[in-house]
N, C-alpha and C positions, 0 to 999 in steps of 0.2 A: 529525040525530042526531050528524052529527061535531062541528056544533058544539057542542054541550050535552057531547059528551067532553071536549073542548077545555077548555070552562069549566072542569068540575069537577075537571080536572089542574091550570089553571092557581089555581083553589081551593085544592085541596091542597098546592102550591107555598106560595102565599101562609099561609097556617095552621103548617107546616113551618116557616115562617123567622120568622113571629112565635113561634111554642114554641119557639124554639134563642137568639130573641134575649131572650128572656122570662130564660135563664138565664145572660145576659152578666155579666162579672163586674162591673158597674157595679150590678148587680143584689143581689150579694152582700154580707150584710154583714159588714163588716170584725170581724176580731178584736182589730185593733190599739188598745191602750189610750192613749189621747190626753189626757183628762182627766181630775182626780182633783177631790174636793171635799173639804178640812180643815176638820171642825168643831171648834173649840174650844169645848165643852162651857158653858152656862152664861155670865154676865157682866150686866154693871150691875147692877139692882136686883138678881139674882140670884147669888150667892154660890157657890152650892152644897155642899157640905159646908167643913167648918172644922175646921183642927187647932189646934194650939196657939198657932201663928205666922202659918199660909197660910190662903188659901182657893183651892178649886176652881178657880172660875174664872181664877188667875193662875198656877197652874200648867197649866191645861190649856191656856191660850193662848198662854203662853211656848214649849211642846215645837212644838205646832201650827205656830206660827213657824220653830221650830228644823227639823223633819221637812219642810215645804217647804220650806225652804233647800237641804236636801243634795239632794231630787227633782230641782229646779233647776239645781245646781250640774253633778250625773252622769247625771243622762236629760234631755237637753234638750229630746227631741221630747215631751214629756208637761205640756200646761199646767196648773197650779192656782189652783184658786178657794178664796176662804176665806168662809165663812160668816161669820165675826165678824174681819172686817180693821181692829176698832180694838178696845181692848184693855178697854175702858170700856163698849161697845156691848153692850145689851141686844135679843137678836135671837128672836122668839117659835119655838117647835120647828117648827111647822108651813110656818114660813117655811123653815128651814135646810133642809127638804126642798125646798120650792118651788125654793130658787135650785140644787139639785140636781138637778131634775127639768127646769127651765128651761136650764138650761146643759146636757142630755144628756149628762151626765159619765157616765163608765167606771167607777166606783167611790167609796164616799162612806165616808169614816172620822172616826168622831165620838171627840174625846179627854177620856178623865174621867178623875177618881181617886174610891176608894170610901172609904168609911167604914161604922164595926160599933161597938157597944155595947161589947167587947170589946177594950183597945189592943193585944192578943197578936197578934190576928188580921192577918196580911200577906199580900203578896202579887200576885199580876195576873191577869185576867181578861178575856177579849175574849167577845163578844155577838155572837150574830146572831137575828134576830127567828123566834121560834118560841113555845111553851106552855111555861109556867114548869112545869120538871121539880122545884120543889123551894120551899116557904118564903120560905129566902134569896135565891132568884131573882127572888120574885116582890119582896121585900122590896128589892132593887136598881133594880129598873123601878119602883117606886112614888118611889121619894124620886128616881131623874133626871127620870120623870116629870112629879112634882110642880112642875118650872120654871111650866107651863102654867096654875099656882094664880095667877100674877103677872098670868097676861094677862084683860084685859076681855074678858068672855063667851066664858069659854074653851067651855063645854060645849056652844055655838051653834057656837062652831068649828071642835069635834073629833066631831061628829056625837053630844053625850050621853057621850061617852069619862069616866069618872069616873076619875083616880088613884089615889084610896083604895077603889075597886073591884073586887075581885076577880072579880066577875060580868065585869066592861067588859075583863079580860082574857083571860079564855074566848071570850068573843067575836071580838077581835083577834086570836085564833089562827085564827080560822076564814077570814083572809084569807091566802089560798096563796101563799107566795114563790117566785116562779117563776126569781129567781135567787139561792136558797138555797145551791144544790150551789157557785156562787164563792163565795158569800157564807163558806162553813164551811173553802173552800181558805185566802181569804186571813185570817181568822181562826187556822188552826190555826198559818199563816206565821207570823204576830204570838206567839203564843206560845212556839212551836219559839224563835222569836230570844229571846225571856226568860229560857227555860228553859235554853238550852245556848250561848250567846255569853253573857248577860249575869248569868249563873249566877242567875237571881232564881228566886224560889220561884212558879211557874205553878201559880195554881188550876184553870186548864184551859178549853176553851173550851164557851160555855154556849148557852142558846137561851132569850129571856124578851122578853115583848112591850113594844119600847118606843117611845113614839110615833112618835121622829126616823126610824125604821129603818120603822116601818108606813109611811110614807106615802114612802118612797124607793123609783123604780123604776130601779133597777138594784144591784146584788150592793154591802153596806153591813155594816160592821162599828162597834161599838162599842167602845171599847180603854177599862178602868179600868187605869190603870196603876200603882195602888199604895195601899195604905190610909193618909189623911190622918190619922185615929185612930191610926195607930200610928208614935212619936215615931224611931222608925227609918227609916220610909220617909218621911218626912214629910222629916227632916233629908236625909235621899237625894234624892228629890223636889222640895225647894227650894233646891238648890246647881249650879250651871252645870254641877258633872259628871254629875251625875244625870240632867239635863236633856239634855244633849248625849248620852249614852248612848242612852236610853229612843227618844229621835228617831232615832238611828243604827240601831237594833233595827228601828223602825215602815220605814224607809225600806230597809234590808235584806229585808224584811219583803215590800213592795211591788214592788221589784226583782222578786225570786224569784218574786213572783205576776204580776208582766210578761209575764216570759221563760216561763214555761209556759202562759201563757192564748196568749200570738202563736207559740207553736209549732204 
């Protein structure tokens, strides 16, 4: 009988020290944000929208360059990866995610500019993947979208995902972002810095299903940063100070979403 006490104390010991090492902090996982992922929107065959002078793709890659530089230069401890590290490089959506999800990056920020039927219409806009509240919204994710019209057998791809489908985007909402609640923090970062550092006119921040953002797991923004249709951002948007600006904003932006996620 004493032995059979014996055991089941020396049991309980042993159960005891695996549940207490079970919650060692090796165990825990970190808040600290170590990697970020630059997509610069679009490239080679793909264009993406066009102004009168630019296209999408050469401003979004130029800021994208510009905003990992200053990461680099004032938070050392934070490595970046760029989805399109050559400027020419035509990179399919579903990949910018992959090398996102491959690299277990901290955070994934994809850089566009928008375009509207409209040249009056300005402005900035940052996305996070949710159900299109609106037209317009949905009218935004169809034409970023649409990059995936480029790729051979995209609908083999994208599991049936149709662009010009407004069904295929109801559906896409049905998949739960589980890191929404960062995803809308460092979102609203980005605009806060448009709206009141770089005095621009913030359309506000939105929610609209778009593929780069479906298939990323971890807290992912979309940044338009300006209407190429309109001959005043456009000229703002393709001059080194617009550029230098816009990146100063995104990386202030990121900063502030740093220091409150590692608190």
């Amino acid at each position: 009988m004493k032995g059979f006490l014996t055991f089941f104390i020396i049991l309980g010991l042993i159960s005891s020290a695996l549940v207490l090492t079970s919650y060692s902090t090796l165990n825990v996982k970190s808040n600290q944000i170590r990697k970020i992922i630059i997509d610069a929107g679009h490239g080679g065959k793909d264009p993406g929208c066009i102004g009168e002078t630019t296209y999408e793709k050469d401003i979004a890659y130029d800021i994208a360059q510009e905003f990992g530089s200053l990461v680099k230069t004032y938070i050392n401890d934070v490595q970046i990866v760029y989805t399109r590290p050559e400027k020419h490089k035509f990179v399919e959506l579903r990949e910018r995610a992959r090398i996102a999800n491959r690299e277990h990056a901290d955070l994934f920020i994809s850089l566009h500019c928008n375009a509207s039927e409209s040249p009056e219409i300005h402005g900035t806009e940052t996305y996070v993947m949710g159900l299109n509240s609106s037209d317009e919204n949905l009218r935004v994710a169809m034409r970023e979208n649409a990059s995936i019209l480029k790729e051979g057998d995209y609908q083999e791809k994208y599991n049936g995902f149709n662009p010009n489908s407004p069904i295929s985007y109801i559906l896409m909402s049905n998949f739960q972002n589980v890191y929404q609640a960062n995803s809308l923090r460092m979102a609203k970062n980005v605009e806060s810095q448009f709206k009141h550092r770089l005095l621009r006119h913030s359309r506000g921040v939105k929610q609209s299903g778009f593929v780069v953002l479906w298939k990323t797991s971890m807290p992912s923004v979309l940044v338009e940063t300006g209407f190429l249709t309109n001959r005043s951002e456009e000229n703002y948007l393709q001059g080194e100070r617009g550029k230098l600006q816009v990146a100063s904003a995104l990386y202030r932006a990121f900063r502030d979403y740093k220091q409150n996620i590692e608190k």
